[in-house]
N, C-alpha and C positions, 0 to 999 in steps of 0.2 A: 426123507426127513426123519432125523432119528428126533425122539422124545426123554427129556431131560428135565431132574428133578436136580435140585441142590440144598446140602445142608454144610452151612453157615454162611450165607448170605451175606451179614455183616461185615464179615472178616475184612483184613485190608487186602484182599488177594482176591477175594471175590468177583470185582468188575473182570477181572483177567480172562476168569471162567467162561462169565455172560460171555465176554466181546469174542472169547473162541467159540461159543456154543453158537452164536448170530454169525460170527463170520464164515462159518462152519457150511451155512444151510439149515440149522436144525433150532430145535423151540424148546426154550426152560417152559416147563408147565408148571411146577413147584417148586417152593423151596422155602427152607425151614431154617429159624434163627432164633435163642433165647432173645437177643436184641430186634427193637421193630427200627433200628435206623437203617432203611434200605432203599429209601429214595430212590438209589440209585439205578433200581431196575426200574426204572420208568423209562430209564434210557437206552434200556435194552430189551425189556420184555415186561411189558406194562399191563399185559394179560396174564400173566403168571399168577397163581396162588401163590397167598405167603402165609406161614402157619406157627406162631413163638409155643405152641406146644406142640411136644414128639409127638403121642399119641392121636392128634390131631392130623400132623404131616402122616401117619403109619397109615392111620386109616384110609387117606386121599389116596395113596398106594395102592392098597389093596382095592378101594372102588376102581379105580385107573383098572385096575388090573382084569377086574370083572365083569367090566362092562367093555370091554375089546380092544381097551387104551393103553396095555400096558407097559410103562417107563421103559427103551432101552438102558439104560445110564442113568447115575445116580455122582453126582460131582462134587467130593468132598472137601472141604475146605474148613473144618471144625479146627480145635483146639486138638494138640500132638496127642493128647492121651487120650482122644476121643476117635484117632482116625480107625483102630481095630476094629472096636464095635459099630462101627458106623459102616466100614466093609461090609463086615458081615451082615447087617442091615439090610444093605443093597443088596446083597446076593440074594442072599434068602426071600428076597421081597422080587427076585425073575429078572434084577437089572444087574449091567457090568457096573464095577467104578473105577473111579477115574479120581485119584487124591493126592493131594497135596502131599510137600516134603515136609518132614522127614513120612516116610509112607505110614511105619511104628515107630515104637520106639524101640522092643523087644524084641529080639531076632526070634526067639520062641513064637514072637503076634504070626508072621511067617509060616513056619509051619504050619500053624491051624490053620490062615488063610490058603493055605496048601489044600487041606482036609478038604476046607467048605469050598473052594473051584470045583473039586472032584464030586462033590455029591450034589451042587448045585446045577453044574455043567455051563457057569458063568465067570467071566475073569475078573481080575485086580489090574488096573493099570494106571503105573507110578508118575510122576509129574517130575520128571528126569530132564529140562531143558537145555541146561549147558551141553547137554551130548549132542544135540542139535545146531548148535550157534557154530557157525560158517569157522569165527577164527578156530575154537576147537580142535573142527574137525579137522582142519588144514595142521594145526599142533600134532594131536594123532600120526596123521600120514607123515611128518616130520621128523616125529620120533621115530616112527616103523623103519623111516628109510636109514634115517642116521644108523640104527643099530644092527639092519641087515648087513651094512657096511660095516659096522666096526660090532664087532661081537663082542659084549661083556661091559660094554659104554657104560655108567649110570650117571644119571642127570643130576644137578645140583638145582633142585629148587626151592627159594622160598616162597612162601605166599604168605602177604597181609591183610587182612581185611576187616576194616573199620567201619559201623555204620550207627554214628552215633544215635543214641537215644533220651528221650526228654526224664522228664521223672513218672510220668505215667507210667511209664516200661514196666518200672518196679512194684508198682501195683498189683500190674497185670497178672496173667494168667503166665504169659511169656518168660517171664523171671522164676517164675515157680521150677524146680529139677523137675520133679514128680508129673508137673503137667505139658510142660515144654521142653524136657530133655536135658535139659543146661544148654550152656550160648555155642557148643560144638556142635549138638545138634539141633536147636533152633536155627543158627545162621550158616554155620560150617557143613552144614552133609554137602549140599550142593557141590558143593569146592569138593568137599572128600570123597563124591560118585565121579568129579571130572577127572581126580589124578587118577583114581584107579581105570577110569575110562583111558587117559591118553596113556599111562605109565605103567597099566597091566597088572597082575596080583597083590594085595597085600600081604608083605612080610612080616613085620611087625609094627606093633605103635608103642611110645612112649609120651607120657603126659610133665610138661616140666611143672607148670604152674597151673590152675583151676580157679576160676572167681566164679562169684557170681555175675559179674559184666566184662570179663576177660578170661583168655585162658591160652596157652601156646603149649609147642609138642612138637615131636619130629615123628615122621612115619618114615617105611622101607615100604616101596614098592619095588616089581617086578626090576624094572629097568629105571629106577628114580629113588635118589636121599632125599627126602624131604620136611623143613622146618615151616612150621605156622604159629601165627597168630593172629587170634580175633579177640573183637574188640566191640562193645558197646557203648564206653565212657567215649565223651570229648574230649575228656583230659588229656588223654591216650593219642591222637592226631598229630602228624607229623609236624614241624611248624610252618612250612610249606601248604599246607593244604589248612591248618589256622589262617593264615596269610591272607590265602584266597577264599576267607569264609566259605572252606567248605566244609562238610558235617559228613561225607562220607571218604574215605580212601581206601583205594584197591589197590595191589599192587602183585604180579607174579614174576618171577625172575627163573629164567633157566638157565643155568649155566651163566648165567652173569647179565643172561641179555631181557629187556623187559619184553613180557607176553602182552600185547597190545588186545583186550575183547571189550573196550568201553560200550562200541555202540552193539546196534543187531541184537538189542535185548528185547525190543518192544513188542513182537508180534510171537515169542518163543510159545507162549503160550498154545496160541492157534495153530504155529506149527505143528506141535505137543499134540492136539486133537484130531491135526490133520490126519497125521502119523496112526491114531491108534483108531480111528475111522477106516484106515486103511488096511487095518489087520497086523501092523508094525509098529503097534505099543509096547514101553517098557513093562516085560511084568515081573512077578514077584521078586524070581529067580535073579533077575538083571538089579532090582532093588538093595536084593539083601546084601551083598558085600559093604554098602554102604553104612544101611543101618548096622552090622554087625559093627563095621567099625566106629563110629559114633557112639555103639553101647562101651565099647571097649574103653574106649575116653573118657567115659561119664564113670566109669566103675573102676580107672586105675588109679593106685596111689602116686600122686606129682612124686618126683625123684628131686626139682629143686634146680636150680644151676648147674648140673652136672653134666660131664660130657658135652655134646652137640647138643645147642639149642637157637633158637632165633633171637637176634639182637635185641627185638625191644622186652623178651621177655624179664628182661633186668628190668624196668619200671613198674612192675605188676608184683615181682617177689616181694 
């Protein structure tokens, strides 16, 4: 049984965490959150310490540590521009982590976290779970085969992805660039670690439009063209999926034909724990192409309607 401590508790991601760390075999002992709404570990680990100040949760660490108990894992789940320091936290403090997407936001955070593995002699590991999800990987081997066959193929894909939000959002921390990355990489990294997972290097990116609740672009990967757009408004929802009051749409298209991964979302998580339990976690290195790219979106100048871009971004210019 490994020993697990958690910081941000609150989060909407949080229970994800618990249900892998219980279904896992293993025991939250702590965990720390500005917010005290966490009910929810009662449902999972109702002996747990909970602690809304850091130097409070730092010190339970440290006693942990010196009295013969010390945390393997430390499972981050904070706000985007908190994941760096809260890495390093963990390390420093004799445990792996194990955090939430986007991992940084800064391909520089990387590096350092480079540094501080090497002089801690403890790891980073990324919460990468579409590499996981059954359809994926079956895409992956699809593409590998197609293109051993045809040499020089590249795929035509779009990706959509809509998931509306209330007016809270805007509030939040989430909407903030500075704290959550903007809406490419609060929502989009995941999608933009899977193309380069099934479709190979990143060639280039280009950003057509940028909002604060939308934004579209086309990338070049290895063996893949590809257009995106994401989305936060309702307004933005196909009228097919208004139709069917529904508040999210997904949609991938290769080559014309639709990439079906609705279900086989629910337990990615646990898998995700299984995985880096087993010494076959995502880490840094498998991380960073992603966040590079994500920084690269948040820091280019939109170009506009020009050349190649995805359909709906004419509603957002």
């Amino acid at each position: 049984m490994k020993r697990f401590a958690m910081i941000g508790a609150a989060g909407y991601i949080a229970p994800r965490h618990m249900q892998a760390i219980r279904d896992t075999g293993n025991a939250l002992c702590a965990a720390y959150d500005v917010n005290d709404s966490v009910g929810i570990m009662d449902s999972f680990f109702p002996e747990a310490r909970f602690f809304t100040v850091f130097e409070k949760f730092a010190a339970s660490m440290d006693d942990a540590r010196m009295s013969g108990e010390a945390l393997d894992f430390v499972s981050i789940a904070s706000p985007n521009d908190l994941h760096a320091p809260h890495i390093r936290f963990a390390l420093r403090h004799g445990a792996h982590a194990i955090c939430e997407k986007p991992l940084v936001l800064h391909p520089a955070d990387i590096d350092t976290l480079q540094l501080v593995e090497a002089e801690t002699g403890r790891s980073v590991y990324s919460i990468l779970q579409l590499r996981l999800h059954p359809s994926v990987i079956e895409l992956k081997d699809k593409v590998a085969r197609h293109i051993a066959a045809n040499s020089g193929h590249r795929f035509a894909v779009d990706l959509t992805y809509l998931t509306s939000r209330g007016a809270w959002y805007f509030e939040s921390w989430k909407s903030d660039p500075r704290r959550a990355g903007g809406i490419a990489t609060n929502i989009g990294i995941h999608f933009f670690d899977m193309l380069s997972f099934v479709f190979g290097d990143t060639i280039d990116s280009d950003v057509t439009v940028c909002r604060d609740d939308a934004a579209a672009g086309t990338m070049r990967f290895a063996n893949a063209d590809v257009r995106w757009f994401l989305s936060v408004n309702a307004d933005h929802l196909p009228a097919e999926a208004k139709a069917a009051n529904k508040r999210t749409f997904r949609n991938i298209l290769v080559d014309g034909e639709a990439f079906e991964f609705s279900d086989g979302f629910t337990d990615l998580h646990t898998k995700s724990y299984e995985e880096i339990l087993a010494g076959r976690g995502f880490g840094l290195d498998v991380a960073r192409p992603s966040v590079v790219l994500a920084s690269s979106v948040r820091t280019a100048q939109p170009r506009g309607l020009v050349g190649e871009y995805h359909p709906m971004a004419k509603a957002i210019v």
